[in-house]
DOGU-495762 format. One record per atom (N, C-alpha, C): x, y, z; residue in three letters. Coordinates in steps of 0.02 Angstrom, whole numbers, plus 50000, padded with zeros to 5 digits. Atoms other than C-alpha are relative to their C-alpha. Last residue first. Layout:
XYZALA...
END
This chain:
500405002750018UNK467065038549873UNK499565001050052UNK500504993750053UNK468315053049910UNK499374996149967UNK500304996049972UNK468915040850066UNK499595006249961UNK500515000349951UNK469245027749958UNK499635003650044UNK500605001850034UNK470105035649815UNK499404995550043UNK500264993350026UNK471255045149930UNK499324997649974UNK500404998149933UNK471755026250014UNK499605006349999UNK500655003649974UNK471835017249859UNK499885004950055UNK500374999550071UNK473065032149775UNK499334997750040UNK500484994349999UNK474005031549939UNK499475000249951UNK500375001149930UNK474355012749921UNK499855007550043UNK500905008049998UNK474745013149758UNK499665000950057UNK500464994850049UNK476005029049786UNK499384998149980UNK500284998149969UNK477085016949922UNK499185007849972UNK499574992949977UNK477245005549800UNK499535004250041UNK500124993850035UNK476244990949791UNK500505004350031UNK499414996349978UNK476224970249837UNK499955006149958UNK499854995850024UNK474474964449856UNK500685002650000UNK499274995650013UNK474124949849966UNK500065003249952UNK500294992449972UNK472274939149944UNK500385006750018UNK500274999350046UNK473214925449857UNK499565006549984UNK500664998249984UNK474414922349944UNK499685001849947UNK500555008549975UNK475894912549871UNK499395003350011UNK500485001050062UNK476614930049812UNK499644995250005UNK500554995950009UNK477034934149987UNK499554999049955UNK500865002349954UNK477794917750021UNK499725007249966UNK500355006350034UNK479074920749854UNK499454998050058UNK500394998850069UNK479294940249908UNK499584993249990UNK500584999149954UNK479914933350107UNK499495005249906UNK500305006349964UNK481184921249997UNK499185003650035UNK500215003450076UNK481774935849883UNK499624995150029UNK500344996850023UNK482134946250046UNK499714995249946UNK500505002850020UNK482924934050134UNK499505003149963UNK500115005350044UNK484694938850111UNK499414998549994UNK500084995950047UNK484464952150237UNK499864998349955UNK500814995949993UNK484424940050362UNK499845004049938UNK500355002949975UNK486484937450341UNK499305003050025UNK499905004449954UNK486974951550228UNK499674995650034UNK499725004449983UNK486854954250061UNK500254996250068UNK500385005250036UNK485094963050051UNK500614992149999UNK499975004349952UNK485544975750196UNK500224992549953UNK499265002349985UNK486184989250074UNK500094992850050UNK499425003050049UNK484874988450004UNK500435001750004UNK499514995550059UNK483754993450138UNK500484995449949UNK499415003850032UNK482204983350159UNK500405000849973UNK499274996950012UNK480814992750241UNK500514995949992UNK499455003449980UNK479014983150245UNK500535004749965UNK499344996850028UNK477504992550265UNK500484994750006UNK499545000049950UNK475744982450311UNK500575003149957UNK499274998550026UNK473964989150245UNK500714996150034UNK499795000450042UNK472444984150271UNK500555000749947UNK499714992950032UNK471974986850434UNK500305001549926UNK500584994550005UNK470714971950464UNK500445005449987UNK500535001150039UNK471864956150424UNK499565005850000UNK500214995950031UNK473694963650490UNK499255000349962UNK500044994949950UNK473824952250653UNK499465005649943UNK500654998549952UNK473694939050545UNK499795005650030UNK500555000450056UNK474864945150414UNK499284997950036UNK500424993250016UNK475964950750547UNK499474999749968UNK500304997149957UNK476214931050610UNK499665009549988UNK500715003049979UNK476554924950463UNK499545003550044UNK500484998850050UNK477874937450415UNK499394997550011UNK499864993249988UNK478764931750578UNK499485005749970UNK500795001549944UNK478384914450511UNK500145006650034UNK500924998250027UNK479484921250370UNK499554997950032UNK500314995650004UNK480924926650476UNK499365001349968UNK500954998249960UNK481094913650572UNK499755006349972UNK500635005150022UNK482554906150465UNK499504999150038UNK500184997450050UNK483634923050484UNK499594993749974UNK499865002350058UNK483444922450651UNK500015000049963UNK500345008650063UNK482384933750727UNK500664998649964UNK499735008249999UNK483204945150892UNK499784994949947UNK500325004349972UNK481924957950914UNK500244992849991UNK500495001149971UNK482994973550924UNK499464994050019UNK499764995049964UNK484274970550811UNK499564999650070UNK499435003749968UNK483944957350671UNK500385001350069UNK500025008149984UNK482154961250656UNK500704999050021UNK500405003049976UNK482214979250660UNK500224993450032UNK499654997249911UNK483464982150565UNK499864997350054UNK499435004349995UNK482694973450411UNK500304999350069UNK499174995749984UNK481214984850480UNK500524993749992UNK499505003349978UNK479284978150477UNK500615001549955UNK500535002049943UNK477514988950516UNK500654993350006UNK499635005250018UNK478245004950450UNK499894994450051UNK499664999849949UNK476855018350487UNK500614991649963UNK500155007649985UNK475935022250336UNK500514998650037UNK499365003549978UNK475695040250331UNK499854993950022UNK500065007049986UNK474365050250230UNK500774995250040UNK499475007650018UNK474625067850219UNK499604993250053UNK500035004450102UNK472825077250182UNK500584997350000UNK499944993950067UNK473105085750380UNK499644995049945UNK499664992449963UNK473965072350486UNK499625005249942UNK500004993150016UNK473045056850414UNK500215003450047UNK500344993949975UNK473235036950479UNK500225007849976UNK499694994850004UNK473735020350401UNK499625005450037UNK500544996550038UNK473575001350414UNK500355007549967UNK500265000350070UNK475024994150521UNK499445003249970UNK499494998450071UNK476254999850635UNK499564998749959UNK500204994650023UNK474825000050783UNK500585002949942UNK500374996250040UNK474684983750748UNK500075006349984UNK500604992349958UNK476334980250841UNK499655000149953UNK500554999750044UNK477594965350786UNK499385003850035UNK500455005850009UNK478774966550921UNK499675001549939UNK500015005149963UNK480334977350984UNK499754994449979UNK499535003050063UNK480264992250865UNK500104992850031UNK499725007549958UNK478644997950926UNK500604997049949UNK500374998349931UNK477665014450877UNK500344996650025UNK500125008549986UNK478625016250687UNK499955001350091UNK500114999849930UNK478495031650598UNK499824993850002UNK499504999149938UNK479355037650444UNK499924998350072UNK500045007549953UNK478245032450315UNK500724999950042UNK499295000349979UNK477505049050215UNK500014993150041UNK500045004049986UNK476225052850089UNK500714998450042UNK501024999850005UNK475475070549988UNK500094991850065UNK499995005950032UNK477325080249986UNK499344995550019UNK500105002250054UNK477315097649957UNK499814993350002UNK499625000450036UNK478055106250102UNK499854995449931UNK499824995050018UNK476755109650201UNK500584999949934UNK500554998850052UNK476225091250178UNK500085007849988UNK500235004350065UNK477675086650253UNK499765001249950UNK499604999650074UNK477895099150373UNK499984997849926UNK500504994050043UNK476195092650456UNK500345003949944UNK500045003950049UNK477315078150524UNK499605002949939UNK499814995150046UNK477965089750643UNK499954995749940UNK500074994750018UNK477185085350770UNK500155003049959UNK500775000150013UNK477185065750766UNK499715007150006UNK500585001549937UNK479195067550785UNK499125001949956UNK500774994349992UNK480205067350640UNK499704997850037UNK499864996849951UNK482145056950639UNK499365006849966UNK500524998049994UNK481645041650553UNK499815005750033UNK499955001649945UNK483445037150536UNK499295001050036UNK499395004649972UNK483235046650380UNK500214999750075UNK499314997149941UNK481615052450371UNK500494996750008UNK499635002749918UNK480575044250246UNK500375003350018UNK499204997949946UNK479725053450094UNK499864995050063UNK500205003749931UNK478015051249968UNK500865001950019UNK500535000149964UNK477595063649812UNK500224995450090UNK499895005549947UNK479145065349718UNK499375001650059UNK500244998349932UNK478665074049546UNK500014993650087UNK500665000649996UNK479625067649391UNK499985002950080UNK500284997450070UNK481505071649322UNK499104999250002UNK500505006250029UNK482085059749430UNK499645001049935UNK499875006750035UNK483495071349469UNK499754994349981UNK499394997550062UNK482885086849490UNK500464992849965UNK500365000450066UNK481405078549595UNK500495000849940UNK499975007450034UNK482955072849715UNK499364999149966UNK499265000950035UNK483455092949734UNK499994993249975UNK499684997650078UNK481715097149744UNK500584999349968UNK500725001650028UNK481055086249902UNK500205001649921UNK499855006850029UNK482745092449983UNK499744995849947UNK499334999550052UNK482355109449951UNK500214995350017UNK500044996650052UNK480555107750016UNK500615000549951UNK500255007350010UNK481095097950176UNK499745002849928UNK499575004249995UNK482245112750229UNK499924993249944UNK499284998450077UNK481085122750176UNK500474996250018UNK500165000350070UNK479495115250278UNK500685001649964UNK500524995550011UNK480635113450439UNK499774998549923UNK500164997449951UNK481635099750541UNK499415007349979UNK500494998950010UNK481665088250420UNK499805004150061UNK500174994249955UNK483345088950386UNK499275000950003UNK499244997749962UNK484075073050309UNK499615004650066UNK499684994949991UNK482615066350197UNK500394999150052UNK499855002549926UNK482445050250120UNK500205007550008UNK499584994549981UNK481355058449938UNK500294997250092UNK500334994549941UNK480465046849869UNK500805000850023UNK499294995749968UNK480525037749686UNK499935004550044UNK500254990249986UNK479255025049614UNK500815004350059UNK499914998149933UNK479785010349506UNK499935005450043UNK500355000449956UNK479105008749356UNK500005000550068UNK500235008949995UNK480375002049242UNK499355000150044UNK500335000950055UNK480555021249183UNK499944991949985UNK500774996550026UNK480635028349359UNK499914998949936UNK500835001949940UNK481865013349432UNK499465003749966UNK500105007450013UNK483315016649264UNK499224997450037UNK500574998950053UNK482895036449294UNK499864991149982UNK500764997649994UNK483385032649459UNK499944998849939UNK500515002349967UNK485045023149412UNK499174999650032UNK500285006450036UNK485645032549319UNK499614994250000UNK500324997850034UNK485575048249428UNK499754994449938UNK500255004250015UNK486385040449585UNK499544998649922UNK499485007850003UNK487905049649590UNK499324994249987UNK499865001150077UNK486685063949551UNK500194993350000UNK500685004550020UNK485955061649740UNK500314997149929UNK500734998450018UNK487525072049791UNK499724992849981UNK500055000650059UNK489085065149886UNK499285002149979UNK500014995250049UNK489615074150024UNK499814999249917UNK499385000350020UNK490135059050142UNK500055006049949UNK499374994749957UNK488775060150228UNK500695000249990UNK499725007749947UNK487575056950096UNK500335005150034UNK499155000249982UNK486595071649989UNK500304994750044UNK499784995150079UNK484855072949903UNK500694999850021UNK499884992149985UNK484375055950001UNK500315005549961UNK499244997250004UNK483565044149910UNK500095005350047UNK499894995149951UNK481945032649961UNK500715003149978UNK499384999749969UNK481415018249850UNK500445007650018UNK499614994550030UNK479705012649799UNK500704999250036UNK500094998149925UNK479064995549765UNK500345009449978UNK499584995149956UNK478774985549640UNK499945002050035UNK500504994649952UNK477994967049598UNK500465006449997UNK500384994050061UNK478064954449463UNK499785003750055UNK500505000549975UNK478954940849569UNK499495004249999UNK500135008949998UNK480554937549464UNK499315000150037UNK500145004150067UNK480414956849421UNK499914994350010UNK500584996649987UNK480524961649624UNK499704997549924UNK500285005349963UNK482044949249623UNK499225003249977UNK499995007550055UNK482924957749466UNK499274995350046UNK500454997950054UNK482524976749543UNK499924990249980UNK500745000049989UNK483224971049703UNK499424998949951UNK500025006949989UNK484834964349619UNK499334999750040UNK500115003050026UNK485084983249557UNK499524992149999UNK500964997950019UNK484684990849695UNK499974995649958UNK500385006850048UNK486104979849770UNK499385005349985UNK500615000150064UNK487204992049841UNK500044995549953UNK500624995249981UNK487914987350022UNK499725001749940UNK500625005449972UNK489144972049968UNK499445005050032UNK500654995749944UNK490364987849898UNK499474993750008UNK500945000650019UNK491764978949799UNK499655001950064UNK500184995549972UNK493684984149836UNK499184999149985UNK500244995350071UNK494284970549734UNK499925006950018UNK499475001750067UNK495564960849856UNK499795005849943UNK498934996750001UNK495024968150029UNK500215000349921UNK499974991049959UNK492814969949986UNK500834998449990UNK500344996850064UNK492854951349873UNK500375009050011UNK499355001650051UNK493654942050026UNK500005006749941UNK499504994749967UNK492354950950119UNK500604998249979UNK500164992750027UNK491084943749991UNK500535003950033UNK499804996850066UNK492024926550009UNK499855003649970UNK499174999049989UNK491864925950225UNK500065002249908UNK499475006550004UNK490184925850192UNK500525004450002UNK500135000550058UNK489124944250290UNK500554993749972UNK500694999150035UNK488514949750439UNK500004995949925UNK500325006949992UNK490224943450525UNK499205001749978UNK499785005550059UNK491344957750428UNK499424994350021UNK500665002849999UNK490284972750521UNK500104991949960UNK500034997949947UNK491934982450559UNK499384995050024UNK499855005749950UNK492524975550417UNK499915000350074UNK500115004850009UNK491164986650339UNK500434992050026UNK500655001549967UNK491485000750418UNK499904992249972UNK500035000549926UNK493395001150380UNK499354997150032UNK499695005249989UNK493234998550205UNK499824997850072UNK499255001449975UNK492175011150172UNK500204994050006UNK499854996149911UNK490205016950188UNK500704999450002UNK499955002749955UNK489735013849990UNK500235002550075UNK499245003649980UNK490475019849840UNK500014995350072UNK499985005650049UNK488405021649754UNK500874994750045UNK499864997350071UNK488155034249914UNK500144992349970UNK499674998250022UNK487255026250068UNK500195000549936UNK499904995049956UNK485545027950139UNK500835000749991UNK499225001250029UNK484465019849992UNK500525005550041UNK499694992149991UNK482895016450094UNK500884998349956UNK499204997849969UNK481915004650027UNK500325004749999UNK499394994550006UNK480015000950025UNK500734999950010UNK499185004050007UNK478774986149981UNK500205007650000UNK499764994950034UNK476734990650032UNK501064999350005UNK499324999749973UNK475914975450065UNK500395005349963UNK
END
């Protein structure tokens, strides 16, 4: 099980506005919290990191080099190095992936701040078609997970992985989004939900899960720590960054 999140706004968050815009996602005494304090209920890396510790697993987590509000990556800079020296791995959410340089000087502006080499990327909003996924690897990077076949249902063909070239891409096989949006789950169906992929997923070996943090306090979102504690129940389950789960898949096919 490969654990990812996209971190798609700056540390200050989307606003006031947006967020009461979205007030019934989330208790009435966090949006208390948002008027009186001004508190951001969208970043929790932090409170990821704690859960992912309570269930000895990581994951990676996706930056973009700029928001839309103009803020650089830096704003996040403490924070990375905090994820890349607990272990956590660090990819590049790009913006413009419309060509190698584009995707090259994004790729380098959120190595500059990790201070280590960023090997895997998501598209923000997932916006790369299955042609131009070759950029990628033109551009440096060895693993990507921007593509999802079915947002509707639980689809195999989201899970395992398949090559463009020497990139590896693991299709995202389940979407916070997703689920609450498109296929309607409750937020107390979401781990027979889980059940059900895990069957599905027995011969491809891989499944993606995306879990932005900004989702983590709202209704559904919340369950993240809950769909960790079944995972770890298994026994035969793996939870890995998305760098683990290239690593196995290089070192299998060069065997």
């Amino acid at each position: 099980m490969i654990l990812t999140h996209d971190v798609d706004w700056p540390p200050s968050g989307p606003g006031l506005k947006h967020i009461l815009a979205r007030k019934e996602r989330f208790e009435e005494n966090l949006i208390s919290r948002v008027i009186k304090e001004g508190y951001n209920p969208y970043l929790n890396i932090r409170e990821l990191m704690e859960i992912e510790e309570k269930y000895c697993a990581k994951s990676t987590f996706f930056f973009r080099p700029n928001y839309n509000d103009g803020t650089p990556v830096d704003a996040y800079e403490k924070i990375i190095k905090n994820l890349a020296m607990g272990g956590w791995e660090i990819g590049v959410h790009i913006n413009d992936a419309s060509s190698a340089d584009s995707i090259r000087m994004e790729k380098d502006v959120v190595e500059h701040v990790t201070g280590a080499t960023i090997y895997g990327s998501r598209a923000h909003y997932l916006r790369i078609g299955l042609d131009h996924l070759s950029l990628l690897e033109e551009a440096g990077l060895r693993y990507d997970s921007s593509v999802t076949f079915c947002k509707n249902e639980i689809d195999i063909r989201n899970m395992g992985y398949f090559s463009v070239g020497k990139l590896v891409v693991f299709p995202i096989t389940i979407m916070d989004a997703y689920l609450f949006s498109y296929m309607h789950v409750p937020e107390e169906r979401i781990i027979e939900v889980i059940k059900k992929a895990l069957m599905l997923a027995i011969d491809k070996g891989f499944m993606t899960i995306l879990w932005h943090d900004s989702s983590l306090k709202m209704r559904g979102g919340r369950m993240y720590s809950s769909i960790l504690e079944f995972l770890r129940s298994k026994e035969n389950i793996e939870l890995v960054r998305g760098i683990d789960a290239y690593n196995l898949v290089t070192r299998s096919t060069e065997s």
